[in-house]
C-alpha positions as CSV (number, residue, x, y, z in Angstrom):
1,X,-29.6,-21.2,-19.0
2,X,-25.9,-21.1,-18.2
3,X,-23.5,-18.1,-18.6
4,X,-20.7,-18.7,-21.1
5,X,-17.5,-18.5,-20.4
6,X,-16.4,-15.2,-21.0
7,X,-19.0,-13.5,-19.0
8,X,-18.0,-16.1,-15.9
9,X,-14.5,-14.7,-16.5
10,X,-16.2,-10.9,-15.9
11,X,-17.9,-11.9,-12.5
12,X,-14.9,-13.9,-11.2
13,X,-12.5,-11.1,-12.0
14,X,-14.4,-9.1,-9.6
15,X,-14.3,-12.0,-6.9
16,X,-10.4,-11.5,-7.4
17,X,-9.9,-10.4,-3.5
18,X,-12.5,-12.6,-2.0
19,X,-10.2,-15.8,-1.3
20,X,-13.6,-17.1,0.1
21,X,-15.8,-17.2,-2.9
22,X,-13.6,-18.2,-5.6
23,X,-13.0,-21.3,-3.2
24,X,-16.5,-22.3,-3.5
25,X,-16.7,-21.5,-7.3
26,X,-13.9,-24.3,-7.7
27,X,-16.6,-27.1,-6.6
28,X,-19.1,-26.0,-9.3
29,X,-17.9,-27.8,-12.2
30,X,-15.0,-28.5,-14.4
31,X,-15.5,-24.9,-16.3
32,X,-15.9,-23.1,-13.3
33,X,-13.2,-24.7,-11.6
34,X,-10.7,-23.8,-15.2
35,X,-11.6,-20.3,-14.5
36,X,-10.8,-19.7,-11.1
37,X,-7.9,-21.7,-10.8
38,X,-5.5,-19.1,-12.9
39,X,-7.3,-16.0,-10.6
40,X,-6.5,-17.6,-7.4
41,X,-2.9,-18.4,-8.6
42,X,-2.2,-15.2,-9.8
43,X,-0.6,-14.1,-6.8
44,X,-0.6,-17.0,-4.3
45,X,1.2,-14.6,-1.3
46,X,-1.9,-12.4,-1.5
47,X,-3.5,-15.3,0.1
48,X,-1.0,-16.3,2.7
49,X,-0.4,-13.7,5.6
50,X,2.7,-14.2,6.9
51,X,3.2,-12.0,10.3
52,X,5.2,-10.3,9.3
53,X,6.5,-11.7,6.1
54,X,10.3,-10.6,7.8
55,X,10.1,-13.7,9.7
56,X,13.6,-15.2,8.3
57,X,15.6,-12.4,10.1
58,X,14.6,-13.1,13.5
59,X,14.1,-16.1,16.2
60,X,11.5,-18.9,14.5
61,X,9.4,-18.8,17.9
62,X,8.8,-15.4,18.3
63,X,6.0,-16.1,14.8
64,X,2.6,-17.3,14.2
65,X,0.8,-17.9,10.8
66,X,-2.1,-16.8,9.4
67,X,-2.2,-19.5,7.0
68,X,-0.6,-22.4,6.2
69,X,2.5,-21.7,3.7
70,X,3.6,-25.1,4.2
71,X,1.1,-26.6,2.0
72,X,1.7,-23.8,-0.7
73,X,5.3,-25.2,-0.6
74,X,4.6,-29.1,-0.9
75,X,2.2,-28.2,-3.9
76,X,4.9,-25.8,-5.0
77,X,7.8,-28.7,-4.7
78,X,5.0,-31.3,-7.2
79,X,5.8,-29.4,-9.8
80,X,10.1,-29.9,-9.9
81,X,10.9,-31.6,-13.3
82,X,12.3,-35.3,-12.7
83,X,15.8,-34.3,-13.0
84,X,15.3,-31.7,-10.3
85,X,14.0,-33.8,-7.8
86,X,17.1,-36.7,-8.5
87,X,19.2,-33.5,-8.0
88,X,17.5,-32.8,-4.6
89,X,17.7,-36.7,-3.6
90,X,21.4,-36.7,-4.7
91,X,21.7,-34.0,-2.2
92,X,19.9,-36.0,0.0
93,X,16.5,-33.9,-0.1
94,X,13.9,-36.3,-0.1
95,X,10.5,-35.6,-1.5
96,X,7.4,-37.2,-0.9
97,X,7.7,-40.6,-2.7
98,X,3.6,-40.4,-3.3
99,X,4.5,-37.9,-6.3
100,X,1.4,-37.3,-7.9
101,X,1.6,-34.1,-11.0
102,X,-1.1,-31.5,-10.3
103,X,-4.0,-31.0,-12.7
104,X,-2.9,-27.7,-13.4
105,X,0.3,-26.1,-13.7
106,X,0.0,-23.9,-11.0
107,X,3.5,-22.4,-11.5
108,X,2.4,-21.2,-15.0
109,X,-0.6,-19.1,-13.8
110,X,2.3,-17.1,-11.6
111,X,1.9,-13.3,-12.4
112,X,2.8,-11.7,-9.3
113,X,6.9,-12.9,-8.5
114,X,7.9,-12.2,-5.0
115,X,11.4,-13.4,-3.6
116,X,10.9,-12.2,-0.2
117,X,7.6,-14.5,0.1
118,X,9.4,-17.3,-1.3
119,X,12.3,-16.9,1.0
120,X,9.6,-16.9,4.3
121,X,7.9,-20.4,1.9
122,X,11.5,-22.1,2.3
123,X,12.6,-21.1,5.7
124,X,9.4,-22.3,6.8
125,X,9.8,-25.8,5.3
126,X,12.1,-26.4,7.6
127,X,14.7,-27.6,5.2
128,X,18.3,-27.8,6.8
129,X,20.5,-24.5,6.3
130,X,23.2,-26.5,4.6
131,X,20.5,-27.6,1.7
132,X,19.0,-23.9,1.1
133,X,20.9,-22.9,-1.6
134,X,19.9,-26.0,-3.4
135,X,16.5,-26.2,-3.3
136,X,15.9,-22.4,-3.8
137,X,17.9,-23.1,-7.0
138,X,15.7,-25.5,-8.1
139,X,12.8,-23.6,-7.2
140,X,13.8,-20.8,-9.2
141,X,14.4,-22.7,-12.5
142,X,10.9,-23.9,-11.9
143,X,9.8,-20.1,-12.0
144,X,12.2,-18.7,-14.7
145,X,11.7,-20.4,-17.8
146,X,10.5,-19.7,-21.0
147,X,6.7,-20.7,-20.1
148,X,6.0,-18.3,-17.4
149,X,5.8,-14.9,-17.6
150,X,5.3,-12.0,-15.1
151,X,3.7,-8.9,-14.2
152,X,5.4,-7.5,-11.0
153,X,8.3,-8.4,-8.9
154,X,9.1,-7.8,-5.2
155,X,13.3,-8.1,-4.4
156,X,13.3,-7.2,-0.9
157,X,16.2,-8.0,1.4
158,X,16.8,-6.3,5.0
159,X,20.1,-5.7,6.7
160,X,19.3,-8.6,9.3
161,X,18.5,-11.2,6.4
162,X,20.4,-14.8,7.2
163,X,23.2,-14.7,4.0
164,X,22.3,-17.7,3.1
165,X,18.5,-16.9,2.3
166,X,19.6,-13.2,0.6
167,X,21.3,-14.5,-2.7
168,X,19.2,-14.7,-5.3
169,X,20.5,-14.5,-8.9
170,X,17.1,-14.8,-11.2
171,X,19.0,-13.1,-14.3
172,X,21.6,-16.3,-14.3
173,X,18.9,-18.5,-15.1
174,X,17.9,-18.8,-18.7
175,X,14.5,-18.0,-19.1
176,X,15.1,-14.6,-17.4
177,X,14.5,-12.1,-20.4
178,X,11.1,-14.3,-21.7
179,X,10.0,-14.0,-18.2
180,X,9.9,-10.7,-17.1
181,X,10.0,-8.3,-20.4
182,X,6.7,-7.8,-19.5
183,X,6.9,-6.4,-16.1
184,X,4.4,-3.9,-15.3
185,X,5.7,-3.2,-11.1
186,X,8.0,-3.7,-9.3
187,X,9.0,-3.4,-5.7
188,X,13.4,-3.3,-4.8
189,X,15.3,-1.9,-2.5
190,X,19.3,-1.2,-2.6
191,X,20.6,-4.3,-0.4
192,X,20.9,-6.8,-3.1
193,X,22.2,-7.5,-6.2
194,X,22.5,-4.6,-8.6
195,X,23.1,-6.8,-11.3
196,X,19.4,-7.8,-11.2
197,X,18.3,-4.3,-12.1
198,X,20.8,-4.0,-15.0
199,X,19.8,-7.0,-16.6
200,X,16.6,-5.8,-16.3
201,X,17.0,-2.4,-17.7
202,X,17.9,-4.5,-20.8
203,X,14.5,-6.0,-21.3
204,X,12.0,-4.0,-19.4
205,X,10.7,-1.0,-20.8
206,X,7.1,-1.1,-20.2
207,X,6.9,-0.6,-16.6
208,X,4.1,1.2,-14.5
209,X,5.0,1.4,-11.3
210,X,8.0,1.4,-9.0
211,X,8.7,1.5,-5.6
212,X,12.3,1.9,-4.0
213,X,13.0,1.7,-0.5
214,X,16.9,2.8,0.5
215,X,17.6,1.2,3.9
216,X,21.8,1.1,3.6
217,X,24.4,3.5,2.1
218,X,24.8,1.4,-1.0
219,X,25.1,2.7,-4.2
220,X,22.3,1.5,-6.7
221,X,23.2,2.8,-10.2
222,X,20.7,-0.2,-11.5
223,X,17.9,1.6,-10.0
224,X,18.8,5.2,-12.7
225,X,19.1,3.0,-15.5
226,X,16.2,0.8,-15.0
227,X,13.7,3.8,-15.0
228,X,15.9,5.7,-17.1
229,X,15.0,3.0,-19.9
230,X,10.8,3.2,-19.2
231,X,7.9,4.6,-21.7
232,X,5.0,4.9,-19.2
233,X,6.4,4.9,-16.0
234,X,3.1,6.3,-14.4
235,X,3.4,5.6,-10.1
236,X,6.4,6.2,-8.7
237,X,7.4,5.7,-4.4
238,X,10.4,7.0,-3.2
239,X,8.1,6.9,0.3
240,X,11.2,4.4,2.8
241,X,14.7,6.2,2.4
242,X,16.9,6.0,5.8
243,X,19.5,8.8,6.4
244,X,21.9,8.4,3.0
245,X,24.5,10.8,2.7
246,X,25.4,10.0,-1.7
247,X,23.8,13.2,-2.5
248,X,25.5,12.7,-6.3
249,X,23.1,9.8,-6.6
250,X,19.9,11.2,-5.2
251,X,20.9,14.0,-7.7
252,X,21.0,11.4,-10.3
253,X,17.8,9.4,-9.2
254,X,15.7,12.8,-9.1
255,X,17.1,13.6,-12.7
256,X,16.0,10.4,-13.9
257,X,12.7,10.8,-12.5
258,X,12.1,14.2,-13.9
259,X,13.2,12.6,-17.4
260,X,9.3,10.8,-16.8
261,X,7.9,14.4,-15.6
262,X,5.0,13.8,-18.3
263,X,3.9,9.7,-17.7
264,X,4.5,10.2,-13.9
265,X,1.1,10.6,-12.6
266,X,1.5,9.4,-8.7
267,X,4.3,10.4,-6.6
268,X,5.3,9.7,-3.1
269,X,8.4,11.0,-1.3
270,X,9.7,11.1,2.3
271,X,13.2,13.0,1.6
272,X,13.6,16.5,0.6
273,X,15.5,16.8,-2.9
274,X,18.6,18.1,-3.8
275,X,16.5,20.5,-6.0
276,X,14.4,22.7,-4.1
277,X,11.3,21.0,-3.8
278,X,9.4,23.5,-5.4
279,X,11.7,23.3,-8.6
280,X,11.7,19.6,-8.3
281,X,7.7,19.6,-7.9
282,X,7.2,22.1,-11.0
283,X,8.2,19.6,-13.6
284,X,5.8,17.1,-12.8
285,X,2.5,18.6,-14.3
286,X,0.7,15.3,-15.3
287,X,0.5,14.9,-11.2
288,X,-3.2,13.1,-10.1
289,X,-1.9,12.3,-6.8
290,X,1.2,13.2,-4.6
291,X,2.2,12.2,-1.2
292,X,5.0,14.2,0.8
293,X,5.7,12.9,4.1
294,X,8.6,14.2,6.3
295,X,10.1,12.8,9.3
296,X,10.4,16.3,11.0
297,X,9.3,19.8,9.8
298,X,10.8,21.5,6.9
299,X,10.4,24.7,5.4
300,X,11.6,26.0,1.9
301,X,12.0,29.3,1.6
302,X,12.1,29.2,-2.2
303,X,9.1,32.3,-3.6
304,X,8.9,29.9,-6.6
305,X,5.0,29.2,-7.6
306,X,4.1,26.0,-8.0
307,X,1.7,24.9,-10.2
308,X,0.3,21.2,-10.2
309,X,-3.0,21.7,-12.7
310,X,-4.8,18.4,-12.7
311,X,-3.7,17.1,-8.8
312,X,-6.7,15.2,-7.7
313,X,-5.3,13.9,-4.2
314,X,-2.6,14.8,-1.9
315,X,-1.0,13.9,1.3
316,X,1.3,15.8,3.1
317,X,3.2,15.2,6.4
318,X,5.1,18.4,8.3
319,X,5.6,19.9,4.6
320,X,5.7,24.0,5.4
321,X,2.0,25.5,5.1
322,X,3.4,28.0,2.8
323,X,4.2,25.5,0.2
324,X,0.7,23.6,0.7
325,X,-1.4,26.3,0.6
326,X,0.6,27.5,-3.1
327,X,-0.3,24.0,-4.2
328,X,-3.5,23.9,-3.2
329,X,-4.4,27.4,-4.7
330,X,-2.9,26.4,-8.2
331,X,-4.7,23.0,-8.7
332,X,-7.8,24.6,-10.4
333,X,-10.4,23.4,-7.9
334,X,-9.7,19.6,-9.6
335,X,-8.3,18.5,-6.2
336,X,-11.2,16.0,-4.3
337,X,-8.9,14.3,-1.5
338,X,-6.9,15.9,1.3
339,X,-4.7,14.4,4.2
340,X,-2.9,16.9,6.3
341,X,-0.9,15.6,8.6
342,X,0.5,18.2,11.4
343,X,0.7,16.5,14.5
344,X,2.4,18.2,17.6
345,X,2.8,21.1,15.4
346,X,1.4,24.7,16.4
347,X,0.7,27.1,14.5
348,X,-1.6,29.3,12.4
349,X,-0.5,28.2,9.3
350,X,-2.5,24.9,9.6
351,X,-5.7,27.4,9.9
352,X,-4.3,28.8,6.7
353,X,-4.5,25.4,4.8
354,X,-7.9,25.2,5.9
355,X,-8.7,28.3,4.6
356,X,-7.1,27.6,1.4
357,X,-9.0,24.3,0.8
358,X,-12.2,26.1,1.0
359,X,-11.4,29.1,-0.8
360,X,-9.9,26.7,-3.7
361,X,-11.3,23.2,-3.4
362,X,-15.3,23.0,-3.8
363,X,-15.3,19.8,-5.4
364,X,-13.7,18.1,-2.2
365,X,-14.7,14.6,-1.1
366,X,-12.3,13.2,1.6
367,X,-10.4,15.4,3.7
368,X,-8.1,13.7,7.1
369,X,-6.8,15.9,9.3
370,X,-4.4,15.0,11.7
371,X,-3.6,18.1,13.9
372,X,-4.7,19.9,16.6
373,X,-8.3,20.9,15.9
374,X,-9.4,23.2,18.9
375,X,-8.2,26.3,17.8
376,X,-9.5,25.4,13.6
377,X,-13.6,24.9,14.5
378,X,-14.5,28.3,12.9
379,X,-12.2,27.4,9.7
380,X,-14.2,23.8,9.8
381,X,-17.2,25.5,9.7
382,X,-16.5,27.7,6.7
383,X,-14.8,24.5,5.0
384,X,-18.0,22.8,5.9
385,X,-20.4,25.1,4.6
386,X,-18.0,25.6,1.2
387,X,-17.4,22.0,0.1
388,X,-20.9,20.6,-0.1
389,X,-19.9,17.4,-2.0
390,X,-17.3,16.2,1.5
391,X,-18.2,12.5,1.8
392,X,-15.8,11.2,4.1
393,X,-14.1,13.3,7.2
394,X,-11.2,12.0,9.4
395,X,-10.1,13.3,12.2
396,X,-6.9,12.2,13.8
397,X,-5.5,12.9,17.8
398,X,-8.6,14.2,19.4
399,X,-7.6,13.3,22.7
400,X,-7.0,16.8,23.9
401,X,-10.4,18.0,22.5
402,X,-14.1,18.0,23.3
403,X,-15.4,16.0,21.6
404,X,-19.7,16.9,22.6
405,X,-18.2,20.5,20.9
406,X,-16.7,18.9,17.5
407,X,-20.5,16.8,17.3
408,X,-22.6,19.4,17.5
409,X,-20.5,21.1,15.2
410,X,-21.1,18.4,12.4
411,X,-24.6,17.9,13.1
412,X,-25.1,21.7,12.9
413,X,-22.8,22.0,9.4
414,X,-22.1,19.1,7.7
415,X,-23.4,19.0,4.1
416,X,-26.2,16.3,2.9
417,X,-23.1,14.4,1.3
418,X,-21.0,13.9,4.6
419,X,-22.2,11.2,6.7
420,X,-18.6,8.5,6.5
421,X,-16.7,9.3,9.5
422,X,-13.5,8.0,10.9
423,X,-12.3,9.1,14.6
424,X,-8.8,8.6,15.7
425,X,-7.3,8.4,19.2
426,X,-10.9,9.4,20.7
427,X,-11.2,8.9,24.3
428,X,-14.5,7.4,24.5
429,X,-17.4,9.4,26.0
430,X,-21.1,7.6,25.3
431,X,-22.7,10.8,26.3
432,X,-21.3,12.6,23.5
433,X,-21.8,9.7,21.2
434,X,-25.6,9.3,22.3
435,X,-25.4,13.1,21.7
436,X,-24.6,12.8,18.2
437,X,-26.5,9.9,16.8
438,X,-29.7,11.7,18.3
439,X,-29.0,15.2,15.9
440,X,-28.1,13.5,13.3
441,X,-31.6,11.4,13.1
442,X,-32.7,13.1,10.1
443,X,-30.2,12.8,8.0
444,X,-28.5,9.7,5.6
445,X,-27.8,7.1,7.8
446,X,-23.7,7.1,9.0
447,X,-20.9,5.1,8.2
448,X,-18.6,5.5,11.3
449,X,-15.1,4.1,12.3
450,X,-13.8,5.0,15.6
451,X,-10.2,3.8,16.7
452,X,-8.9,3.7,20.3
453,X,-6.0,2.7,22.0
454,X,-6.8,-0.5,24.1
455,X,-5.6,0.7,27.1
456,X,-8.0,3.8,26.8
457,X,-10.9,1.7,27.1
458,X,-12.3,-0.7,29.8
459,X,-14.1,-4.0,28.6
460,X,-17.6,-2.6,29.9
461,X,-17.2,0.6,28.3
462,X,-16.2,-1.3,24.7
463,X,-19.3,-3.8,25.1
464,X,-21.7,-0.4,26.0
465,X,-20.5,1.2,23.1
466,X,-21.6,-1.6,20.8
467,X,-24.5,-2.1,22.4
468,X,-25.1,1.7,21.9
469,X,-24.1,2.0,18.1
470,X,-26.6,-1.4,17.8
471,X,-29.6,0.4,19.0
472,X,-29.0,3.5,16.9
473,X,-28.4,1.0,13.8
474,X,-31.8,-1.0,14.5
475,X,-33.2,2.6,14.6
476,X,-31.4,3.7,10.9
477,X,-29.4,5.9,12.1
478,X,-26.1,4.1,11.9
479,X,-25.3,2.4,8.7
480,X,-22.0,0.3,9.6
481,X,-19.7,0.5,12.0
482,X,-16.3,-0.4,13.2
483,X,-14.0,0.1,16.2
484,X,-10.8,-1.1,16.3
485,X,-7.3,-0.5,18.1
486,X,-4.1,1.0,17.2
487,X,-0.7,0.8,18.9
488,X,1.7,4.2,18.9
């Protein structure tokens, strides 16, 4: 019996990010192969890894691939029309004479648009400087026509960008309105050409989710009016702005978001607003998830409560206790998913948030905290003992703790649900590991994550602490496992 077609459609939709196994479905047959062929070339640059994908600003050496790109750029160039490719040999661009049309149109299956990929694509042809402009040209009239159409769009330029790769002018092309009326994200930032926004403000009104970084001082009035124009704008991240000193257009920007206060269900910030953030906060009442995460402490003295009913998940970074602890106390117990983030700071108000979350948060599942823990172990107990569905617990900079202490502790407390744990900058002690894994024998088996800094950890010590973790997972008590590095 063979499966149909829309059922295969189902199961290879779920093989969407395994690059691996929609490869092998290709070699099936001829249905299997029509199937997968529009999946994997949905968004080709998910399966390329540049590293990074910034390579054009700096020296060609100083990069290595983690794929080939090249090859995604000769299939890319067997598409160009006839009179694009006499253009390009006019210009004395030669293409492959052994032109052979795909099977598919590859370029038509496009849904995921991303100029900063296809600027790495083209530098890494190693196509002349001189004859840039003129390919990329070509290559975006064989994007932007009136037969492709797409679903996010990534405009990214840095201040270091070679000019001659930074000039990109999609809503000059005809084709432009039938190509991207549908956008549903998109990711910009305010060191290119406004004009693109603008245009698009004209024919986009049904996008989802927006990200915009502000690395320069320029002035982005495209940016107000594209959102401005939205009818479900539902994630919004505001989560990369360097210093900018046009506080009349963050004004602007924030008014324009607050215009959304009831579609905008995620929100992530890094600056503090020209409103107090509070007031800016209280509008947004449809809030699942926020993330606030400042650069260096900040404190608002506003008494204003806060109230954020529905808030399922939020992340904070050197945001003043006081303010966390009001919005944790007016989310109804709906929130399930906690990062606090306090590093180098000291100071009993972290032990308040603590105190908070388990006085107001009994339906918890994931709590990180990333803070000095010593002085919070009698807090962690109470939390511990009051949130009794906490799945997952992460626990960053532990380098100034003991860690045999913080085991026992978990092994003593932890409800049935917790057994996923992630360490973070743990100097590594197999006592105290050996310690652990032995109380926790009688409970579900653990999922655990530890990351170290290399340099904290000898060879030996590395391969004893697999060989460790392997004996305690032949014995049940370890699920899966990972270790990995991080560099500060």
């Amino acid at each position: 019996m063979s499966l149909n077609e829309d059922v295969l459609s189902q199961i290879f939709e779920e093989l969407k990010d395994d690059k691996n196994s929609l490869y092998s479905c290709l070699l099936v047959n001829r249905l299997w192969c029509a199937i997968t062929v529009p999946i994997l070339w949905r968004n080709p640059n998910h399966h390329y890894y540049f590293l990074p994908s910034s390579l054009i600003y700096h020296t060609f050496n100083s990069f290595r691939y983690y794929s080939k790109p090249r090859n995604l750029f000769n299939t890319i160039l067997l598409h160009l029309s006839e009179e694009s490719r006499d253009i390009l040999k006019n210009q004395g661009i030669n293409i492959d004479e052994k032109y052979k049309h795909p099977l598919f149109n590859y370029i038509n299956y496009w849904k995921y648009l991303n100029f900063l990929f296809m600027r790495d694509l083209i530098y890494d042809s190693g196509i002349d400087k001189s004859k840039v402009s003129i390919i990329k040209n070509e290559i975006l009239k064989l994007f932007i026509n009136k037969n492709t159409n797409f679903v996010h769009l990534t405009i990214l330029n840095h201040l270091t960008c070679v000019p001659i790769y930074l000039d990109y002018q999609p809503h000059l092309i005809s084709g432009f309105e039938c190509c991207f009326s549908k956008l549903e994200s998109i990711h910009c930032n305010n060191y290119f050409n406004q004009d693109i926004l603008k245009e698009l403000a004209k024919i986009c009104k049904s996008i989802k989710e927006l990200k915009f970084d502000i690395i320069c001082q320029n002035t982005t009035s495209g940016i107000i009016e594209l959102i401005e124009v939205q009818k479900n704008l539902i994630d919004v991240n505001f989560s990369k702005f360097v210093r900018f000193n046009n506080r009349l257009f963050i004004r602007y920007l924030e008014e324009s978001l607050i215009k959304h206060a009831d579609t905008i269900q995620c929100l992530k910030i890094n600056r503090i607003p020209i409103l107090k953030l509070k007031k800016f906060l209280s509008y947004f009442v449809s809030l699942l998830r926020l993330e606030i995460v400042f650069n260096k402490f900040w404190d608002d003295s506003d008494k204003e409560n806060l109230t954020l009913p529905i808030l399922k998940a939020l992340k904070v970074r050197l945001v003043s206790p006081n303010i966390v602890i009001n919005i944790i106390e007016n989310t109804k117990g709906h929130l399930s998913e906690i990062c606090l983030d306090y590093d180098d700071y000291h100071d009993n108000g972290i032990e308040k948030i603590i105190q908070a979350i388990y006085q107001n948060c009994s339906n918890l599942q994931y709590l990180k905290l990333s803070c000095e823990i010593g002085s919070l172990i009698s807090e962690l107990e109470n939390l511990l003992i009051n949130c009794q569905f906490l799945n997952v617990l992460v626990i960053d900079t532990l380098n100034n703790f003991d860690m045999d202490k913080l085991f026992i502790f978990l092994t003593k407390f932890s409800p049935i649900t917790l057994f996923k744990f992630e360490f973070i900058d743990y100097r590594i002690n197999l006592d105290d590991i050996k310690l652990f894994f032995d109380n926790w024998k009688d409970r579900n088996p653990m999922l655990l994550k530890l990351m170290y800094q290399r340099i904290s950890i000898s060879n030996e010590i590395e391969q004893q602490l697999e060989d460790l973790v392997e004996d305690y997972k032949a014995k049940g008590i370890i699920k899966k496992y990972f270790f990995g590095y991080y560099s500060v």
